[in-house]
Backbone as CSV, one residue per row, in Angstrom:
resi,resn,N_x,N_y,N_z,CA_x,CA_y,CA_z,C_x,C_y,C_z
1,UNK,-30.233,-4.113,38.560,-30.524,-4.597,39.894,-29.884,-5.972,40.103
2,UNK,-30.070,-6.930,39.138,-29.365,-7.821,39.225,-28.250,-8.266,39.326
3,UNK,-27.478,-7.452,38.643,-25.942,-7.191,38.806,-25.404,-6.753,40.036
4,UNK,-25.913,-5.389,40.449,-25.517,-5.285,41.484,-25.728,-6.059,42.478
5,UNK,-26.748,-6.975,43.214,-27.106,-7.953,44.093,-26.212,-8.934,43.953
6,UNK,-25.777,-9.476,42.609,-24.821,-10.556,42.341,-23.226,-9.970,42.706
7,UNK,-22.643,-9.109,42.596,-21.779,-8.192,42.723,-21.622,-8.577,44.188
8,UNK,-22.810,-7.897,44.915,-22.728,-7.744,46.786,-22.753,-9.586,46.855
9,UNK,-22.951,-10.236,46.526,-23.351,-11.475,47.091,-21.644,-12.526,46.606
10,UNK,-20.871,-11.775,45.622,-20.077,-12.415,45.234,-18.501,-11.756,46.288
11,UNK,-18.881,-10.333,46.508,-17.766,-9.818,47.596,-18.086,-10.283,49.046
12,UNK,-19.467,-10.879,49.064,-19.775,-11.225,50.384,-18.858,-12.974,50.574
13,UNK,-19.403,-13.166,50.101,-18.918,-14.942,49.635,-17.570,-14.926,49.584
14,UNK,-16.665,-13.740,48.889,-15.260,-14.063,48.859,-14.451,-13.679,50.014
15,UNK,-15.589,-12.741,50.935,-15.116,-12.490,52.100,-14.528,-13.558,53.319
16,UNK,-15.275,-14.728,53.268,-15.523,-16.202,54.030,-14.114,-17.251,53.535
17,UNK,-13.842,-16.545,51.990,-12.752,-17.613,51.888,-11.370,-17.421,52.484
18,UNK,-10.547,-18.937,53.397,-10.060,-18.708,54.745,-8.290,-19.095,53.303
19,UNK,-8.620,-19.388,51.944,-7.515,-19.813,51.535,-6.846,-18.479,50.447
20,UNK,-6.010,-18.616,50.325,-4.861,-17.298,49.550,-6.083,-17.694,48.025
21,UNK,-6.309,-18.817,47.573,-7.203,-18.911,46.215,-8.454,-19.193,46.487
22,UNK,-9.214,-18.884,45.383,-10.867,-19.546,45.969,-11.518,-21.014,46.036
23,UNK,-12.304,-21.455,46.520,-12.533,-22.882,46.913,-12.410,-23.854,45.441
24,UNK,-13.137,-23.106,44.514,-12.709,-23.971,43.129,-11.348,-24.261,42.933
25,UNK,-10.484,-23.036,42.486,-9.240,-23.156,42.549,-8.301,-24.454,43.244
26,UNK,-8.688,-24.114,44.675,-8.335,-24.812,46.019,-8.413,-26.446,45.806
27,UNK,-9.775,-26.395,44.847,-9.770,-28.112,44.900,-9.381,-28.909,43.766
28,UNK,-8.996,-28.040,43.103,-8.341,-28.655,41.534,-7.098,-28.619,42.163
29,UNK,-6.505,-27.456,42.471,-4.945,-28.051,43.118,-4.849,-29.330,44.093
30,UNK,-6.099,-29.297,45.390,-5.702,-30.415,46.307,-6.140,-32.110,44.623
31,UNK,-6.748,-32.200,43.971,-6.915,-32.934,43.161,-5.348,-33.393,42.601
32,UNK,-5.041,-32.381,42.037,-3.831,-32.936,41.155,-2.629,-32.925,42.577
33,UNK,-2.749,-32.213,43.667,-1.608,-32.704,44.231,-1.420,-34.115,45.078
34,UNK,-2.813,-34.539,44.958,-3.004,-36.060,45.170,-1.856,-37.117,44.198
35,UNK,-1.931,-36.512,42.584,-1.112,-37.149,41.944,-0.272,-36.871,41.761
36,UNK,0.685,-35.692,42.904,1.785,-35.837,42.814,2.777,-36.606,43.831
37,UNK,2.115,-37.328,44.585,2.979,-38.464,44.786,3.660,-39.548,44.023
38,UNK,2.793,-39.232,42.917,3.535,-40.989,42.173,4.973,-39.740,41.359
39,UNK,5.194,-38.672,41.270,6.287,-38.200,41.034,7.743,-37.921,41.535
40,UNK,8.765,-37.704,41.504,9.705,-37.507,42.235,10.559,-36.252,41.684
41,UNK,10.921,-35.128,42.507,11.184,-33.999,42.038,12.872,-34.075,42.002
42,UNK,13.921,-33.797,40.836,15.278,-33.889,41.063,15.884,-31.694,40.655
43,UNK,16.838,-31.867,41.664,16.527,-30.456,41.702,17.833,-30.074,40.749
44,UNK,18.532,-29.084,39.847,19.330,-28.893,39.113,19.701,-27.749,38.981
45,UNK,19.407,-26.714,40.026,19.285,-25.513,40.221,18.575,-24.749,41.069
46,UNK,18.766,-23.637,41.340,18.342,-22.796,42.162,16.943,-23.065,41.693
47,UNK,16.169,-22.551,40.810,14.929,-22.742,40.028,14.457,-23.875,39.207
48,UNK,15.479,-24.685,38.811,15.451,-26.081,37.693,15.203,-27.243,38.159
49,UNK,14.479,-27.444,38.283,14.411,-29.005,38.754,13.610,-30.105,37.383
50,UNK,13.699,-31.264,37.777,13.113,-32.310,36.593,12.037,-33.522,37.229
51,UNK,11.852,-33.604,37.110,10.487,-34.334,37.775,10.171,-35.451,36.786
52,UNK,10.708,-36.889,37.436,10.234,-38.075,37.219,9.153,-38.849,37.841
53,UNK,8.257,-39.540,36.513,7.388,-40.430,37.469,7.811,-41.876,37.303
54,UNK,6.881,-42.060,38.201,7.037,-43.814,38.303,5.558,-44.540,37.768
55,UNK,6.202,-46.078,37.297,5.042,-46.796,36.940,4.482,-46.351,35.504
56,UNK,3.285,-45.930,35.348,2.511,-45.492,34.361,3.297,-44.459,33.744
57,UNK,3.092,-43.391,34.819,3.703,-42.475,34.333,4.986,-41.749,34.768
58,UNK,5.677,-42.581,33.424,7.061,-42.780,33.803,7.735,-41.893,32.997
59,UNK,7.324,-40.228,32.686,7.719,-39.707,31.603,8.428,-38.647,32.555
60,UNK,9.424,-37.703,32.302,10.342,-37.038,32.535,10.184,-35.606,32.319
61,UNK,9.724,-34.485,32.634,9.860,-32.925,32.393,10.374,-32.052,33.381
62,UNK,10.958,-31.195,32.252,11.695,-30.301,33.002,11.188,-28.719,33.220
63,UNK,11.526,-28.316,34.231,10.490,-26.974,34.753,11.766,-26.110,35.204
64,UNK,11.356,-24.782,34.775,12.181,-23.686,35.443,11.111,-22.993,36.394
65,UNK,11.283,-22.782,37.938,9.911,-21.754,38.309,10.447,-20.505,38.811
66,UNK,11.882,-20.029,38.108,12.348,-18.038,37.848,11.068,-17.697,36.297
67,UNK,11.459,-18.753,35.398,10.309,-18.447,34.078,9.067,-18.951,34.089
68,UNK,8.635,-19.398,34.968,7.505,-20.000,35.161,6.792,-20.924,34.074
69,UNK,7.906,-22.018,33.784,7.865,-23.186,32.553,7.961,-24.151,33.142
70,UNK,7.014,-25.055,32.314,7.118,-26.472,32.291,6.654,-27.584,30.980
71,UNK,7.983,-28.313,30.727,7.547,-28.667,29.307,6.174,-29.364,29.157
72,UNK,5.612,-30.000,30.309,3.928,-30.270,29.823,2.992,-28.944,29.294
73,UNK,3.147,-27.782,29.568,2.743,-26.687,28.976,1.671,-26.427,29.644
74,UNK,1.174,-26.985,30.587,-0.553,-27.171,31.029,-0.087,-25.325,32.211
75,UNK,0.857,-25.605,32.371,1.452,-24.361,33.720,1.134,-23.134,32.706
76,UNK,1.810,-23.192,31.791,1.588,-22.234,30.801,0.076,-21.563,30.178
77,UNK,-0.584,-22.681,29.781,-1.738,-22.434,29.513,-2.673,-21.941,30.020
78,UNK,-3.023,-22.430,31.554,-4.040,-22.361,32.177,-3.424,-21.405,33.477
79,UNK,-1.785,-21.321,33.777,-1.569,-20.810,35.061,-1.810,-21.069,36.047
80,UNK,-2.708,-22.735,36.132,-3.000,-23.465,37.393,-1.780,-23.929,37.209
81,UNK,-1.369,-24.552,38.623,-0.410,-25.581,39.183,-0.709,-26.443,38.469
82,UNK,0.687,-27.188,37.700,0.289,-28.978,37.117,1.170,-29.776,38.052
83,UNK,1.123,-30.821,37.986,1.305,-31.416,38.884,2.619,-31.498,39.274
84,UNK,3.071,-31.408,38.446,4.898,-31.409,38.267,5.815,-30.327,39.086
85,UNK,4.960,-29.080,38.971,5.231,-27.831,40.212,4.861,-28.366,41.549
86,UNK,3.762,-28.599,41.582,3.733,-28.898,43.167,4.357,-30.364,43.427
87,UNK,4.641,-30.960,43.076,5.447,-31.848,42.930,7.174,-31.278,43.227
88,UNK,6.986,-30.287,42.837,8.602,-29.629,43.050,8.525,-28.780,44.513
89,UNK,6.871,-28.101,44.336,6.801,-27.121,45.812,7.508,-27.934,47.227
90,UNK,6.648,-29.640,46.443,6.697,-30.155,47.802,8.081,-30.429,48.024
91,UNK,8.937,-30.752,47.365,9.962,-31.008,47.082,10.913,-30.080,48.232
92,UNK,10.568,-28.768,47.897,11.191,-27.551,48.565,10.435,-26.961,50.223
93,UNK,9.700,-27.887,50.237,9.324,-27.534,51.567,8.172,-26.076,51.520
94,UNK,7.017,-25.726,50.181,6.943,-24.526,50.079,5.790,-24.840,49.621
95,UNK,5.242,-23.241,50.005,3.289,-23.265,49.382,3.427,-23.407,48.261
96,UNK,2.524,-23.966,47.827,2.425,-24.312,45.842,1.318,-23.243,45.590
97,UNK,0.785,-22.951,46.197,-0.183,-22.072,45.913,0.181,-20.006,45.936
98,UNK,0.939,-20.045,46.157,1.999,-18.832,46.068,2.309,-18.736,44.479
99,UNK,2.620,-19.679,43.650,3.357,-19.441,42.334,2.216,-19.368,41.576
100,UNK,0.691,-19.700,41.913,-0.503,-19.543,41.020,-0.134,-18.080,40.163
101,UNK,-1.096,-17.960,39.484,-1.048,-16.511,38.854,-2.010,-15.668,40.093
102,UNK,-1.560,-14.551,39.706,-2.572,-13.419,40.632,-3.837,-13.599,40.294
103,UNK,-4.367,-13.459,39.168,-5.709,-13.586,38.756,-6.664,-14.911,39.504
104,UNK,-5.674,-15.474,39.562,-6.401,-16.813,40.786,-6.810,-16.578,42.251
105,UNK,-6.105,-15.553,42.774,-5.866,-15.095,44.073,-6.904,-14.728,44.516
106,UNK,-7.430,-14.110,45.917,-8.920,-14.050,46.226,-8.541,-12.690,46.573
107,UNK,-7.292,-12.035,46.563,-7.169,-10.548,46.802,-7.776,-9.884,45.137
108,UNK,-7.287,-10.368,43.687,-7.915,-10.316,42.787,-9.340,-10.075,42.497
109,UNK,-9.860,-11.239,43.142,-11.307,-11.503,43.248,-12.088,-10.302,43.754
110,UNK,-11.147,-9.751,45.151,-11.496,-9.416,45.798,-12.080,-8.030,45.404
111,UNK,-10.681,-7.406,44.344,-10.706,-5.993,43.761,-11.664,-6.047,42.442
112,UNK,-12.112,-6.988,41.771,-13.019,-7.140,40.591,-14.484,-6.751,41.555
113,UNK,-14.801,-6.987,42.365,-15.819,-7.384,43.375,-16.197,-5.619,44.210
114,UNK,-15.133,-4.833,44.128,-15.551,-4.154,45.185,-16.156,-2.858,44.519
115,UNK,-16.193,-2.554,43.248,-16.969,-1.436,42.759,-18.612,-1.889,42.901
116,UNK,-19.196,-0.448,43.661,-20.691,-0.335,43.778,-21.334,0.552,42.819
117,UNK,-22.265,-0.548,42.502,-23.607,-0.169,40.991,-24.022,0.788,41.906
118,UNK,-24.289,1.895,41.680,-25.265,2.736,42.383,-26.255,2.391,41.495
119,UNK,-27.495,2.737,42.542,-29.145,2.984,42.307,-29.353,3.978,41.779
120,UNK,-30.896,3.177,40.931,-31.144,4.493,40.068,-32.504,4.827,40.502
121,UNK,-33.543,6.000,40.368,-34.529,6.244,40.857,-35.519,5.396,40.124
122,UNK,-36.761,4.875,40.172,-37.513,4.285,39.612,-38.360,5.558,38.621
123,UNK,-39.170,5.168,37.668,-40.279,5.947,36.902,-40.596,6.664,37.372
124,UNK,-41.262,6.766,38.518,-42.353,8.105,38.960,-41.276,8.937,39.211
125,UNK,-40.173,8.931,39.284,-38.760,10.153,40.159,-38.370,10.598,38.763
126,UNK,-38.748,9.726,37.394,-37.835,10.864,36.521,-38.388,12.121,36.012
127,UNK,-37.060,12.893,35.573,-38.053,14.491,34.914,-38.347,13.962,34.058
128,UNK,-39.548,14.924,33.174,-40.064,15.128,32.718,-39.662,15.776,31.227
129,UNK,-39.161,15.099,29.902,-38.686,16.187,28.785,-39.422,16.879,27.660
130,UNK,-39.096,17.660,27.376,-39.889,18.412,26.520,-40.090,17.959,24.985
131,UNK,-38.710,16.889,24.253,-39.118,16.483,23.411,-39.527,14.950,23.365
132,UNK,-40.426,14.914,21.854,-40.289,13.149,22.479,-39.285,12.449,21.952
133,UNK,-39.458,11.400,22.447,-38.429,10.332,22.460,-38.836,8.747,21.330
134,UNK,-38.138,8.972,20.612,-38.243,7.952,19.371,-37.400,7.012,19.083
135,UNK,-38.057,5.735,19.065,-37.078,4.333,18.947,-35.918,4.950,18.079
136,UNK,-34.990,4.046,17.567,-33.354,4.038,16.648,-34.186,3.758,15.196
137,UNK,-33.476,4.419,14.606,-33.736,4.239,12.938,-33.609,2.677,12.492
138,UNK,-34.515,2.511,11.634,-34.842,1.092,11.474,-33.756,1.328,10.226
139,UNK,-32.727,0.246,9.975,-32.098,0.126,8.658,-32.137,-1.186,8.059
140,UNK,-32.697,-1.498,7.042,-33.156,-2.793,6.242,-31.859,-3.306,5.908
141,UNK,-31.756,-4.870,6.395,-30.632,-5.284,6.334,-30.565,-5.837,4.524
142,UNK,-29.466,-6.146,4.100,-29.205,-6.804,2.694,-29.486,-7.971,2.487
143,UNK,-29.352,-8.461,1.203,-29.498,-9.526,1.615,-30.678,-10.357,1.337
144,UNK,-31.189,-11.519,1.080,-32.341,-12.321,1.332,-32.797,-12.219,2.253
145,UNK,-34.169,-12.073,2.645,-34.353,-12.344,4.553,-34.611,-13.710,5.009
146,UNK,-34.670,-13.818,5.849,-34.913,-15.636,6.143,-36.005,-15.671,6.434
147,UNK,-36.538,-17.201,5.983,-37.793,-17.917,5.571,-38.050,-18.200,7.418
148,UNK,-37.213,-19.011,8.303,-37.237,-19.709,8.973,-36.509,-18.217,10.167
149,UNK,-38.364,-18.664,11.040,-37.670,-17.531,12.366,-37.171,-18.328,13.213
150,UNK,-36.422,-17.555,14.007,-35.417,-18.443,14.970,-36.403,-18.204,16.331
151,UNK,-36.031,-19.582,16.840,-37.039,-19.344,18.315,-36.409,-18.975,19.580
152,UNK,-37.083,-18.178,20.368,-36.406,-17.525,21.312,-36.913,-18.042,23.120
């Protein structure tokens, strides 16, 4: 019962979202694309560009987005935008939120979301069987048993 209610309440909710990703998603990107101003995107290709910062962070990486690389690795890892891509999106005049992975997407979301738990009848609706019904075979584990019960 619970599942399913959480299920309907989670396709309901993803129904409302007005962005291509979901609001979490949405705000870790607007977060880091805050810090991609202090960057500057240099382009070296159709797909290649290199992305310098300034000040602090004054370190240099290079990104292909045909392979979807970037030597900070964070693109790689997590498949969120790092800053250095949208830093390049902006660069190109283009949604940064397009190159996310699918699994981020709220069409994703959308298809995890749409299978229905059917209901089941309560107690008084089930038949009735002819044999009985007996817990699982108890099998004694090896071993010492422990002194100390664990609390639940």
């Amino acid at each position: 019962m619970d599942m399913m209610v959480r299920n309907a309440n989670r396709r309901v909710a993803c129904e409302k979202w007005e962005d291509v990703v979901g609001p979490r998603i949405k705000k870790m990107l607007d977060k880091v694309g805050q810090r991609a101003t202090q960057y500057r995107a240099h382009i070296g290709g159709e797909f290649v560009f290199q992305v310098t910062g300034f000040g602090e962070n004054g370190s240099q990486h290079a990104m292909d987005l045909g392979l979807h690389t970037c030597t900070c690795k964070r693109w790689q890892l997590s498949d969120i935008l790092c800053v250095h891509i949208i830093c390049c999106k902006r660069f190109n005049k283009q949604e940064a939120v397009l190159y996310c992975h699918d699994y981020l997407m709220c069409t994703t979301y959308m298809q995890a979301y749409t299978l229905v738990i059917n209901l089941i009848a309560g107690e008084d609706d089930w038949e009735p069987v002819d044999y009985p019904i007996a817990p699982p075979l108890f099998n004694k584990l090896l071993g010492r048993p422990r002194k100390k019960r664990i609390l639940s």
